[in-house]
N, C-alpha and C positions, 0 to 999 in steps of 0.2 A: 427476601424474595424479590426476583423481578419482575418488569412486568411482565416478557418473555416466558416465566413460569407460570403465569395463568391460561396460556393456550396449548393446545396438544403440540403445537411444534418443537420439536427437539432436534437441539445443534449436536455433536461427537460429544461424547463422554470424556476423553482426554484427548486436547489438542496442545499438538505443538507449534511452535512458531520461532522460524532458524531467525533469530535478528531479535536485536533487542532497541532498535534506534527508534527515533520517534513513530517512523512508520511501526514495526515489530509491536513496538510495545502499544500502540496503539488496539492493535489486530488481537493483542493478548486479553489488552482490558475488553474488548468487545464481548471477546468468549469467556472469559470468567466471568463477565458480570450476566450472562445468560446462563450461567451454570453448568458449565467444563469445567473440569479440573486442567491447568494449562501449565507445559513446561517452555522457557524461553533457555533458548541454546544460544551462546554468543563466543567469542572466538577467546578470550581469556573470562578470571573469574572478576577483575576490576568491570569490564565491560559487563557480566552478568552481573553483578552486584547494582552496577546505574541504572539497569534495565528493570531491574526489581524494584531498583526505588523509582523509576519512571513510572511503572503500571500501577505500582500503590500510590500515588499520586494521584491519579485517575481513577481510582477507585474511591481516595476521601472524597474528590470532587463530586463523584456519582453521590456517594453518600450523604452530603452536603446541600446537595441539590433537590434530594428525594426520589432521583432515579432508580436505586435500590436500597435495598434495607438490611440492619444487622449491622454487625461491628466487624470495624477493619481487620480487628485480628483475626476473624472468622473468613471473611474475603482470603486474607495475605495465607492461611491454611489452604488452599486453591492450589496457589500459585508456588512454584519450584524454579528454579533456575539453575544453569548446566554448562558444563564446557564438554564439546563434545557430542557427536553422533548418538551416543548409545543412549542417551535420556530419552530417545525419539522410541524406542521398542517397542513400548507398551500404548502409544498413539495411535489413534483411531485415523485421524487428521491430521498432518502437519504442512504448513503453509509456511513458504521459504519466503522471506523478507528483507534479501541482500543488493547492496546495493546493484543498478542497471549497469554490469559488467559480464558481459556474455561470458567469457571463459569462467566467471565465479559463480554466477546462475549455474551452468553445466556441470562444475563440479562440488557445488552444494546440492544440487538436486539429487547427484548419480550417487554421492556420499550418504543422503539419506535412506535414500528408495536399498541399498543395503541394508541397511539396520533394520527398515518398515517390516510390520507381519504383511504375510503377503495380502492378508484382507483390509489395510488399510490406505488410504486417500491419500491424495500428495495433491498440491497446489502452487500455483506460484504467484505472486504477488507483481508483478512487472507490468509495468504500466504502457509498453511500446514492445519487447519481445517475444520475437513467436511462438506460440503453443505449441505448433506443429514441429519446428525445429529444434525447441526445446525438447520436445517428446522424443522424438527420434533418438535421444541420447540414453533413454529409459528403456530395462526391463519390463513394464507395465505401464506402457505407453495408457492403456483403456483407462487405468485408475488414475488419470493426472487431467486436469483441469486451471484454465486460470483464475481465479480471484483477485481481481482489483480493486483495493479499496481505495479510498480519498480519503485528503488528508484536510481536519487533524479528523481521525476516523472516529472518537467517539459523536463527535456535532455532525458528521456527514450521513446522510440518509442513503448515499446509493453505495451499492456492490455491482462491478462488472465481472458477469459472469462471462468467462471465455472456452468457448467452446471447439478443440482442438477436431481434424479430422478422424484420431484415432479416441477419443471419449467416449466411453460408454455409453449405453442410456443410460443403467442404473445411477451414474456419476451426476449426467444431465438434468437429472431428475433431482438429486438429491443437492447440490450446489446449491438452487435457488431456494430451497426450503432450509440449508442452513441461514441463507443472505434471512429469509424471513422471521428465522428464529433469532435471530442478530437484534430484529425489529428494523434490520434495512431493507429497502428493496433493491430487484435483482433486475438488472439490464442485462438479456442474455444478447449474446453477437459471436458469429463467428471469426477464427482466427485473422487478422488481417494489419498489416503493420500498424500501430497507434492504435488497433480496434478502435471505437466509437471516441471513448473522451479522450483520451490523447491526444489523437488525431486533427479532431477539431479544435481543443482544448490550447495544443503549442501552437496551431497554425495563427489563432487569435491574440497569441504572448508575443511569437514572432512580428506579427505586422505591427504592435502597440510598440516592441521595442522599436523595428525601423524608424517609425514615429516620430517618438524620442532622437533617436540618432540625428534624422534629418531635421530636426527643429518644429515641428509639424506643433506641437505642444510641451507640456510640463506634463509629466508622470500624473500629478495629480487633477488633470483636466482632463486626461486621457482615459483613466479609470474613473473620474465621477460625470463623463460622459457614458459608459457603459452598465454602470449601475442606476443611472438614475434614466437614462434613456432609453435601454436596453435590458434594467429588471435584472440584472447580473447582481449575487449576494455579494461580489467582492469581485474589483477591476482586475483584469491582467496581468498587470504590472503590478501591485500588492500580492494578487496570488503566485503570478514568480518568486516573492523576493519569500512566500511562503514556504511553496516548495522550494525552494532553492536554486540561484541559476546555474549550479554546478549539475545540478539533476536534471532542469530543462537543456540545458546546453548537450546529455548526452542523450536524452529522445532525440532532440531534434537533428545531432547526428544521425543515429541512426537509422529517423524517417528520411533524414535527406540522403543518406546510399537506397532505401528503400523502393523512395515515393519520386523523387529526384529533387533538381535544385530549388523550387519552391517550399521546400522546408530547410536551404540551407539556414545556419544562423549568422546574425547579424553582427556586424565585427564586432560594436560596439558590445555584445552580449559576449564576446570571446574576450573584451580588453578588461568589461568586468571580475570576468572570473580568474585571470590572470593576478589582478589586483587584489583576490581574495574578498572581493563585494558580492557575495553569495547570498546578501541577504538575510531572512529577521534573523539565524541561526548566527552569525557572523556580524551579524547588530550594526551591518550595513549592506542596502542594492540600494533599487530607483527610492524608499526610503530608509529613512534612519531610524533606529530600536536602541 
C-alpha cells in the first residue's frame, strides 16, 4: 500500500508513458507506485527492456526506503513494457516523455491520440514547448494538457500543470488532482514559452554559465553561493550537468527564438556539448561523476 492509497485521491487506472529514459521512467515509477497499472512504450524492445529495469529500480529503492510496501514482484506485475503505439489502447492517461524535439513531440503525440479511446487524456511532459501549438496538431485538442515533472521525479515535490488555451475544464480539474494523488503538488500556469520553471529556471543556468566562461568564479563557488545564500537545494550549475547540457542547451534554444537574445546560450555551454560534457549522464560537465 501507499501512502496515496489512504486518501480518496485517485490517479488513472492505466497509464501510459511514451519514453522509457530517466525522465519516462521516472513519471512511470510515480504512477505505479500510487497504484496504476503502467505501460512504458519505447522505440525498440532493448530500449523497453532498460526502461523496465530502470523503474524496477526505483521501485526497490521506494521499497527500501518504506515509501511503499509489499514485494517487488507484486509492483513489477503493474508494470508492462511495449514497442509500439497500440499498448497505449486501453489507457486512461498517457503522458509523452520524448526528448525536446518539436517535429518528435508532433509526431508521438499525433501517433498516440490515434490509438487513444476517445475518452482518454494525453499529456505532454516538455518542459519549454507550447501547449497551445502543440494542440493545434491534435484531434482532441480539449483532452491534452501539459505535465511537467522535475527531475529525478521520484525526490521532486512539484508537477507543473500547463494549461493550453484549448483544455477543458473537466481536464483542468482533474491534472492537479492527479499531481496530488502523485503526493506532488501542482503549479498550475498558463501556456507561455518556458511556462514558470523553465523560464526562470535556464535563465539562472545561463547567467551562472556566463560566470564560468568569464572567469567571474569556479562552478563550485558559484553554486555554493546559491544554495547556501539563496536556499537553492542544488546550484545551477550541478543541476545543469543533472539535467544535462544537451537538454538545457535546446530550451534555451528555443526560449532564445521565442523570448529573444537574452536567453541566447553561452558559447562556452555550445563548446561543451560539442565535446560530449553533457554532464552526470556522460560522467562529465562543470563536475566530474
Amino acid at each position: 500500500m501507499t501512502d496515496n492509497a489512504m486518501t480518496d485521491i485517485q490517479v488513472p487506472g492505466r497509464v501510459g508513458v511514451l519514453g522509457g529514459g530517466q525522465m519516462g521512467s521516472g513519471i512511470a515509477h510515480g504512477f505505479l507506485a500510487s497504484g496504476a497499472r503502467v505501460v512504458v512504450v519505447e522505440r525498440d524492445q532493448a530500449s523497453a527492456d532498460a526502461a523496465r529495469e530502470r523503474v524496477l529500480k526505483a521501485v526497490a529503492a521506494s521499497l527500501e526506503r518504506g515509501k511503499i510496501s509489499g514485494e517487488l514482484d507484486e509492483w513489477a506485475g503493474k508494470l508492462s513494457v511495449a514497442v509500439g503505439y497500440d499498448a497505449f489502447r486501453d489507457c486512461d492517461l498517457v503522458v509523452e516523455a520524448v526528448p525536446e524535439v518539436w517535429e518528435l513531440k508532433v509526431s508521438s503525440l499525433t501517433g498516440v491520440e490515434k490509438v487513444l479511446r476517445p475518452d482518454a487524456w494525453l499529456a505532454s511532459n516538455t518542459s519549454s514547448m507550447s501547449i497551445d501549438g502543440l494542440a493545434e496538431q491534435l484531434q482532441r485538442p480539449e483532452r491534452f494538457c501539459g505535465l511537467h515533472f522535475f527531475n529525478p521525479v521520484p525526490a521532486s515535490k512539484l508537477v507543473e500543470v500547463v494549461i493550453g488555451n484549448q483544455t477543458g475544464d473537466e481536464l483542468k480539474a482533474l491534472a492537479s488532482q492527479w499531481v496530488e494523488g502523485l503526493g506532488k503538488t501542482a503549479v498550475v500556469v498558463t501556456d507561455a514559452p518556458g511556462f514558470a520553471s523553465s523560464r526562470l529556471g535556464v535563465c539562472i543556468a545561463l547567467e551562472a554559465i556566463r560566470m564560468v566562461e568569464e572567469g567571474v568564479a569556479e562552478p563550485k563557488a558559484i553554486d555554493d553561493a546559491m544554495v547556501l545564500g539563496y536556499k537553492f537545494p542544488i546550484g545551477p550549475l550541478a543541476l545543469t550537468d543533472l539535467v544535462g547540457l544537451d537538454v538545457r542547451l535546446g530550451i534555451a534554444e528555443y526560449l532564445e527564438s521565442k523570448l529573444g537574445e537574452r536567453f541566447a546560450p553561452p558559447q562556452l555551454m555550445r563548446d561543451m556539448v560539442d565535446r560530449g560534457e553533457l554532464g552526470k549522464k556522460a560522467g562529465k560537465g562543470f563536475y566530474a561523476y
